[in-house]
C-alpha positions as a LaTeX table, in Angstrom:
\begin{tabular}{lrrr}
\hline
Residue & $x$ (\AA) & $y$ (\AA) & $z$ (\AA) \\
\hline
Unk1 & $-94.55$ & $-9.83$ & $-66.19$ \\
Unk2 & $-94.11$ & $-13.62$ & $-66.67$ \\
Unk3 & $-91.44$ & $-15.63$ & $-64.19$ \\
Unk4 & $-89.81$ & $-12.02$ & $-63.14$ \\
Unk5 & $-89.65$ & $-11.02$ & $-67.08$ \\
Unk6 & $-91.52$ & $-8.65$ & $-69.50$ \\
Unk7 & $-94.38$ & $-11.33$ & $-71.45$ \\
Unk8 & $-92.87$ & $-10.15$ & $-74.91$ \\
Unk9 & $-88.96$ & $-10.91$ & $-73.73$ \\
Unk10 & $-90.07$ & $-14.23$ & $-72.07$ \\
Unk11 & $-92.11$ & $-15.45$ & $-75.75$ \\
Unk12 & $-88.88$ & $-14.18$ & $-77.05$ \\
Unk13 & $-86.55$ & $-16.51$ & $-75.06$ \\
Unk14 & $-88.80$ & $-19.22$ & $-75.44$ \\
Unk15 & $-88.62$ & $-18.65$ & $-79.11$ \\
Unk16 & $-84.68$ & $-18.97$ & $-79.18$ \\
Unk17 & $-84.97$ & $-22.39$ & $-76.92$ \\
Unk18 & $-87.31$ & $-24.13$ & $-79.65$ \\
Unk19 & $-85.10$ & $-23.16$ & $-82.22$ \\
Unk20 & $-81.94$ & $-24.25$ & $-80.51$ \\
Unk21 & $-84.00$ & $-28.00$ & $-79.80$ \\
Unk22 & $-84.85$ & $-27.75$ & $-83.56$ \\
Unk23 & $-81.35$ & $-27.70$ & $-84.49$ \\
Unk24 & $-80.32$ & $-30.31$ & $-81.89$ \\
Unk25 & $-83.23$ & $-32.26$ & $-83.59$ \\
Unk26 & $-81.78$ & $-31.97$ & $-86.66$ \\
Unk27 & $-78.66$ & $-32.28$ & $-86.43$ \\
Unk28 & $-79.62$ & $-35.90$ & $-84.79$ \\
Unk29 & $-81.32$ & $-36.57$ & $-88.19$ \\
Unk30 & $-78.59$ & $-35.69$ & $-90.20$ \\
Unk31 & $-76.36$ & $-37.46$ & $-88.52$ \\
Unk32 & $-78.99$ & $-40.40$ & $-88.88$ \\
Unk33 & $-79.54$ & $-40.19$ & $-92.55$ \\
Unk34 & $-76.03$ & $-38.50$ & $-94.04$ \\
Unk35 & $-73.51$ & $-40.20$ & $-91.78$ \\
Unk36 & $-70.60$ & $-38.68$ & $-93.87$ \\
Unk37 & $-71.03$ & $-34.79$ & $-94.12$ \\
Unk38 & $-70.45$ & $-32.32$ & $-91.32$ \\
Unk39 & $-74.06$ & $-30.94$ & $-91.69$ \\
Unk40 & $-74.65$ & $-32.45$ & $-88.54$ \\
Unk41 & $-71.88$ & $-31.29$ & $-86.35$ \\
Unk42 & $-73.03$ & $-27.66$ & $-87.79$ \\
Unk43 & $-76.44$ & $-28.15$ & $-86.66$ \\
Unk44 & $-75.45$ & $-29.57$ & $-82.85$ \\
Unk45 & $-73.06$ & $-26.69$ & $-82.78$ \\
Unk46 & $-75.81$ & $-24.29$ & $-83.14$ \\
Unk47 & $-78.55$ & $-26.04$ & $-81.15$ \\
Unk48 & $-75.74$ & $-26.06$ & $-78.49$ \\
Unk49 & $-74.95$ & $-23.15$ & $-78.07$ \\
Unk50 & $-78.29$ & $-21.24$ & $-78.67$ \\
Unk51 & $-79.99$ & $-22.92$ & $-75.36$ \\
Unk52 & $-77.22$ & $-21.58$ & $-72.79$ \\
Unk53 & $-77.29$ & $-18.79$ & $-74.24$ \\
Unk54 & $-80.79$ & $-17.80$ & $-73.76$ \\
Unk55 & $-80.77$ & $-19.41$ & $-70.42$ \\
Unk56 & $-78.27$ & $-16.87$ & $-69.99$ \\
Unk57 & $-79.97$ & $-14.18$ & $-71.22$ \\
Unk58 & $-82.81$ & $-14.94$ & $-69.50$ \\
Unk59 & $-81.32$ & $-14.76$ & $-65.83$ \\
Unk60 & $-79.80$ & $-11.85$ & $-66.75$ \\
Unk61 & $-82.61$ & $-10.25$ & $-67.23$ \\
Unk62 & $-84.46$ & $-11.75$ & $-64.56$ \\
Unk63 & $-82.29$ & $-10.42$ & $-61.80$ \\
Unk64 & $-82.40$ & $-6.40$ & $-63.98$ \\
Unk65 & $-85.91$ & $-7.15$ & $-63.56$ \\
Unk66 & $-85.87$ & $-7.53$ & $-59.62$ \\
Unk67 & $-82.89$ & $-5.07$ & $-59.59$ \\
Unk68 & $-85.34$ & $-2.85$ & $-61.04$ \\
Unk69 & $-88.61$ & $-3.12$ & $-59.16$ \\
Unk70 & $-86.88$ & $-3.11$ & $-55.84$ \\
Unk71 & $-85.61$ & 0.17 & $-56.68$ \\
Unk72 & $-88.94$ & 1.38 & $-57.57$ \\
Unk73 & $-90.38$ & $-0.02$ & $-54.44$ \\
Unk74 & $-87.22$ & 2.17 & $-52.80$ \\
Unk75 & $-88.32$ & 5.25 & $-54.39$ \\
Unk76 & $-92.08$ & 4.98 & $-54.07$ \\
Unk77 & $-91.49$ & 4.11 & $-50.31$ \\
Unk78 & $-89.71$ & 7.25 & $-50.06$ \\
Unk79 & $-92.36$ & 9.87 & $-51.61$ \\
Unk80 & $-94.61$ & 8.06 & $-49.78$ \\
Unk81 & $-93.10$ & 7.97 & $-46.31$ \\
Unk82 & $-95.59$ & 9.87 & $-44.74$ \\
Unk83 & $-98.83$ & 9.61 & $-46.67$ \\
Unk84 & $-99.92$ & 6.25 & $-45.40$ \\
Unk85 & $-99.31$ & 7.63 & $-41.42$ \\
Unk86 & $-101.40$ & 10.48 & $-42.08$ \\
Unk87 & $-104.23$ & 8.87 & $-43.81$ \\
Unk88 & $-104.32$ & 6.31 & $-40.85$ \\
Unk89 & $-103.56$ & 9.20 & $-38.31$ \\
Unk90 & $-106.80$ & 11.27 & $-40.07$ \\
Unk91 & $-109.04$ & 8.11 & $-39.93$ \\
Unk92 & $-107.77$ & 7.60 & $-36.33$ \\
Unk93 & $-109.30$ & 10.71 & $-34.84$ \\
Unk94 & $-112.44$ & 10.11 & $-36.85$ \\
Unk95 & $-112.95$ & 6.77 & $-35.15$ \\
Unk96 & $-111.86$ & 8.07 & $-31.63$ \\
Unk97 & $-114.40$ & 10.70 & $-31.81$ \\
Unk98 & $-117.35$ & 9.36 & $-33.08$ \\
Unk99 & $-117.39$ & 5.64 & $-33.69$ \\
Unk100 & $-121.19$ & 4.63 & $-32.22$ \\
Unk101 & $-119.57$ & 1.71 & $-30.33$ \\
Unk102 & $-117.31$ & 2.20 & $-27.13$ \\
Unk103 & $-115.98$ & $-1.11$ & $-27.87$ \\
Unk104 & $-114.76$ & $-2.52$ & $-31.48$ \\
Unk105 & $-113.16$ & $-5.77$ & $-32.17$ \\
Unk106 & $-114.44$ & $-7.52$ & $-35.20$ \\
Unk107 & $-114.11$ & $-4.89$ & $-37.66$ \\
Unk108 & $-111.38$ & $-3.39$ & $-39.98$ \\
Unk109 & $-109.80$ & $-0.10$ & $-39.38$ \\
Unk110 & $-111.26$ & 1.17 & $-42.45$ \\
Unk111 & $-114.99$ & 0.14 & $-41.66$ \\
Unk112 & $-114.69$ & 1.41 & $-37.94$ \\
Unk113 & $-113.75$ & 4.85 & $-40.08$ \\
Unk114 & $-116.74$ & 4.58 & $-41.75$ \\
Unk115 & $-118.91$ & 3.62 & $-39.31$ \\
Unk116 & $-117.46$ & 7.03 & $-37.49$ \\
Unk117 & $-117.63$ & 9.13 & $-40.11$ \\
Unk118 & $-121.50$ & 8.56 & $-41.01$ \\
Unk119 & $-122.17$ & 9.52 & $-37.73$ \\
Unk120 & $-119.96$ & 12.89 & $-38.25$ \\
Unk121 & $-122.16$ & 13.77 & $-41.82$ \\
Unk122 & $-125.75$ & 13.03 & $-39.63$ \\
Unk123 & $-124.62$ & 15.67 & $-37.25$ \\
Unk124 & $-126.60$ & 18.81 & $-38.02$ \\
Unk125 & $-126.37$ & 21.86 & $-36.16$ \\
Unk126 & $-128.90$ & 24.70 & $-35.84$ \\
Unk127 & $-128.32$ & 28.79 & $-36.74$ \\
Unk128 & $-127.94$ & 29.15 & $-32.55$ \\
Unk129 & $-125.27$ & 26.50 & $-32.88$ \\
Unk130 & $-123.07$ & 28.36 & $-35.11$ \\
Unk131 & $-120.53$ & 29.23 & $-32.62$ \\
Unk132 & $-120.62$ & 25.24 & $-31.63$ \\
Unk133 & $-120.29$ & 23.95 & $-35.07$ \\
Unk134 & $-117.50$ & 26.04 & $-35.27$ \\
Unk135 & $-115.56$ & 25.27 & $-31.90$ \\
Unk136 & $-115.79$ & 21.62 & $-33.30$ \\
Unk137 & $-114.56$ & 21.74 & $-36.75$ \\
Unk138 & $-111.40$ & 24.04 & $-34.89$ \\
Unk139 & $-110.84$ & 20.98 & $-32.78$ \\
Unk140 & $-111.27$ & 18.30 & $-35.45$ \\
Unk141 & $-108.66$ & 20.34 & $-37.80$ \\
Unk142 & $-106.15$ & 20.29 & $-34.69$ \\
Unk143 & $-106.66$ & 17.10 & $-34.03$ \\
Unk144 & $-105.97$ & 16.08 & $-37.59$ \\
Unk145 & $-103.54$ & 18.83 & $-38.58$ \\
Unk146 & $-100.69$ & 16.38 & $-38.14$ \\
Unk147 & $-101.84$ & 13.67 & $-40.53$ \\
Unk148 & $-103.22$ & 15.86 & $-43.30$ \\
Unk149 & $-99.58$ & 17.62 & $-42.87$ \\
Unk150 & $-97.83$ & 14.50 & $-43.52$ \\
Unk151 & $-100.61$ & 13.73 & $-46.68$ \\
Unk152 & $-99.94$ & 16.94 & $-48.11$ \\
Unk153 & $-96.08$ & 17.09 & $-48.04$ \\
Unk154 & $-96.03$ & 13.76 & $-49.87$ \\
Unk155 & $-98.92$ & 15.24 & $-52.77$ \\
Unk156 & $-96.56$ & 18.37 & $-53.66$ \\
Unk157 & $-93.31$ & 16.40 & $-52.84$ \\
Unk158 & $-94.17$ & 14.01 & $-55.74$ \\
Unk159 & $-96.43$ & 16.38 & $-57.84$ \\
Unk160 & $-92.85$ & 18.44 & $-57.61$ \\
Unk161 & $-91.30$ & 15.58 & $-59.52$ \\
Unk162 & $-94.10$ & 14.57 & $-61.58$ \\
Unk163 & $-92.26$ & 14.26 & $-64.34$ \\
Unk164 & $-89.36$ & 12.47 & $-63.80$ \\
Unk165 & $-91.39$ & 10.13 & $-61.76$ \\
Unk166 & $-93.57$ & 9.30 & $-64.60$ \\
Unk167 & $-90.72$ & 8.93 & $-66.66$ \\
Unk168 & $-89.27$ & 6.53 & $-64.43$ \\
Unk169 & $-92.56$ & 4.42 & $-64.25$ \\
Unk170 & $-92.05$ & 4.93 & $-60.08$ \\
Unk171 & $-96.09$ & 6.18 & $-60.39$ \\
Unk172 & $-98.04$ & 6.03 & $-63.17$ \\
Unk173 & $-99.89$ & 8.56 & $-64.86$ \\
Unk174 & $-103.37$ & 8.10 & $-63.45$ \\
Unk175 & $-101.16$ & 7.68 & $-60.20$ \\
Unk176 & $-99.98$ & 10.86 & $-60.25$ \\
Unk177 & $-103.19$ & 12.35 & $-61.34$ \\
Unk178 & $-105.26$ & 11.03 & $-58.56$ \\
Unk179 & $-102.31$ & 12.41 & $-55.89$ \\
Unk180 & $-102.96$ & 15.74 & $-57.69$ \\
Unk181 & $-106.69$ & 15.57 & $-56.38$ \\
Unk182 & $-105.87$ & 14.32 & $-52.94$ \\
Unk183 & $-104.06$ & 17.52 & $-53.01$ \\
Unk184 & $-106.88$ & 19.65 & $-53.83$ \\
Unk185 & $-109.41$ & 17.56 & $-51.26$ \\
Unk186 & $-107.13$ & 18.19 & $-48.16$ \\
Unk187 & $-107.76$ & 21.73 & $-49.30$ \\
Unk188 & $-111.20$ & 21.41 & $-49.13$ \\
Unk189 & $-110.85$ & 19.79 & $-45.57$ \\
Unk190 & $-108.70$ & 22.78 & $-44.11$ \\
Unk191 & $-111.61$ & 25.18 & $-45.24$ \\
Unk192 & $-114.57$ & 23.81 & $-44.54$ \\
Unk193 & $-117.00$ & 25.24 & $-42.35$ \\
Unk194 & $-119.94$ & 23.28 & $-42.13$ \\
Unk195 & $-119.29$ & 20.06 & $-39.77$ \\
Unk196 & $-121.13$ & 18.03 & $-42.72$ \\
Unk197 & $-119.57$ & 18.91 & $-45.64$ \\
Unk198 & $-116.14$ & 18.34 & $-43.85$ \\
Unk199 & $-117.02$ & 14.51 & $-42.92$ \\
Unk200 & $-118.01$ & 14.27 & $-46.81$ \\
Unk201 & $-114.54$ & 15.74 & $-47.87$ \\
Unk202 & $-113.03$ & 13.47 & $-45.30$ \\
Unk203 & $-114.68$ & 10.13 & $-46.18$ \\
Unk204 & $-114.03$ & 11.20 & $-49.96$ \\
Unk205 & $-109.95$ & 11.92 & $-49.60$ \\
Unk206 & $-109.90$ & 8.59 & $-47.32$ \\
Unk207 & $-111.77$ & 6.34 & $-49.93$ \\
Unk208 & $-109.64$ & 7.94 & $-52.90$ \\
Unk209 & $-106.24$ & 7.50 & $-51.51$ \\
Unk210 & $-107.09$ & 4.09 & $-50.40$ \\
Unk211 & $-108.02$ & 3.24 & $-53.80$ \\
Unk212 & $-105.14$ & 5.46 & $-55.58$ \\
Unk213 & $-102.07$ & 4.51 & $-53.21$ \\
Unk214 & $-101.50$ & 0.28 & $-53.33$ \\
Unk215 & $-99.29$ & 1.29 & $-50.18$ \\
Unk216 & $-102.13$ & 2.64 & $-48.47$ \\
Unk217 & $-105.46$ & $-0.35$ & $-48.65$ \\
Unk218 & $-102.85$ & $-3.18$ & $-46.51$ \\
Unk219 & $-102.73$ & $-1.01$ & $-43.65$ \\
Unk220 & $-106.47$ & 0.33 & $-43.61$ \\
Unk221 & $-107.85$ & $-3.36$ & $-43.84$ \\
Unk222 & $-105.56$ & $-4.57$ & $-40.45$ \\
Unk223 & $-108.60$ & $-5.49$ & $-38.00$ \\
Unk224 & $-109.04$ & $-2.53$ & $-35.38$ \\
Unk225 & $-109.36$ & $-3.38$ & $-31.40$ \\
Unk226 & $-111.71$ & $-0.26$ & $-30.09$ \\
Unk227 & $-111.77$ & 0.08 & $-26.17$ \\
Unk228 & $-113.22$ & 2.93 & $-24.51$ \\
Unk229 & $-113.52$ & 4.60 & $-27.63$ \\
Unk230 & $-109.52$ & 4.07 & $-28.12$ \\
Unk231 & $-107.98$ & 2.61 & $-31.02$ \\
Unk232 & $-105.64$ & 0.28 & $-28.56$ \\
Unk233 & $-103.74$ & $-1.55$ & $-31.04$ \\
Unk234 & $-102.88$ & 1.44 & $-33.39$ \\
Unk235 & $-98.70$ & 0.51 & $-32.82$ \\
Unk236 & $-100.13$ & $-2.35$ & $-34.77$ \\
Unk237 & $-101.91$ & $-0.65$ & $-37.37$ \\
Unk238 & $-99.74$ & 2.42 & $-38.35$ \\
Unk239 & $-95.87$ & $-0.04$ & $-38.30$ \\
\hline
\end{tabular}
């Protein structure tokens, strides 16, 4: 995009405006040099009208352009409506429960995640533990359950409509093909079993749907206020 047009239509208009100075240019030369024959008029006719006309042309197509990408911002923001509140909602609990600092202040959302979440994968329980290990990762998957809810319906929502969506240009191909693996890794969240591997899936479906989903990176980078091991400005973060 060039000045709220395609590159190739914008060369093209600027194309048409040379051409329709040319003829202006010539027509003043004519006029100059053979006084007596209409050859100018013709020329100043069609240098004349050219240039409006592409001006024309070219607003037209500017405002179809913004026409156009609002409605795609429309329909992304609607198979995305709940995606970026679970991600945020996931990484939330993460912090709350095992962020090393009680207080935070001078860090992002998305490093005070992973800050917490190296702490989760260092966490190794014994074979006595078992039982432990798994009374926490039952806890940790209610405590999540909401956001990776809200992350999944969007994945099959839009993997439903692949297609058309593709079609459409509302996500692109490697768009859509990334949402198909955050998909599968939420999977891989629900059944995990070992406390470890769990943090690993969670840090790896965090750091590809930040990097997959534009919508997603503004709201992880917003600067995080910890107190008391409480993310007290999260109004802040998830709006």
């Amino acid at each position: 995009m060039f000045l709220n047009v395609k590159k190739s239509n914008f060369i093209i208009y600027v194309i048409c405006l040379i051409i329709g100075f040319l003829f202006i240019g010539i027509a003043v030369l004519l006029y100059v040099y053979y006084p007596n024959t209409i050859a100018d008029e013709i020329m100043l006719s069609i240098g004349c009208s050219t240039i409006p006309t592409v001006i024309t042309a070219y607003l037209i197509d500017q405002a179809s352009e913004k026409r156009e990408s609002k409605r795609i911002l429309e329909l992304r923001n609607h198979f995305l409506w709940g995606m970026p509140h679970g991600l945020l909602w996931i990484m939330k609990q993460i912090i709350e429960r095992y962020h090393p600092s009680v207080n935070s202040t001078n860090k992002s959302f998305y490093d005070c995640f992973i800050d917490s979440v190296q702490v989760m994968k260092s966490i190794n329980y014994g074979y006595e533990e078992l039982e432990q290990q798994k009374d926490d990762i039952d806890t940790i998957l209610k405590d999540i359950d909401y956001g990776i809810s809200l992350c999944v319906r969007d994945c099959q929502s839009i993997i439903s409509h692949d297609y058309e969506l593709e079609i459409n240009k509302i996500f692109s191909k490697e768009e859509l093909l990334a949402i198909s693996y955050l998909l599968e890794e939420c999977q891989r969240i629900i059944n995990s079993f070992i406390l470890s591997d769990m943090a690993e899936y969670i840090e790896l479906f965090v750091k590809n749907t930040i990097k997959s989903i534009p919508e997603t990176k503004a709201k992880a980078d917003r600067n995080a206020e910890l107190k008391n091991k409480i993310v007290s400005n999260w109004y802040e973060i998830s709006k």
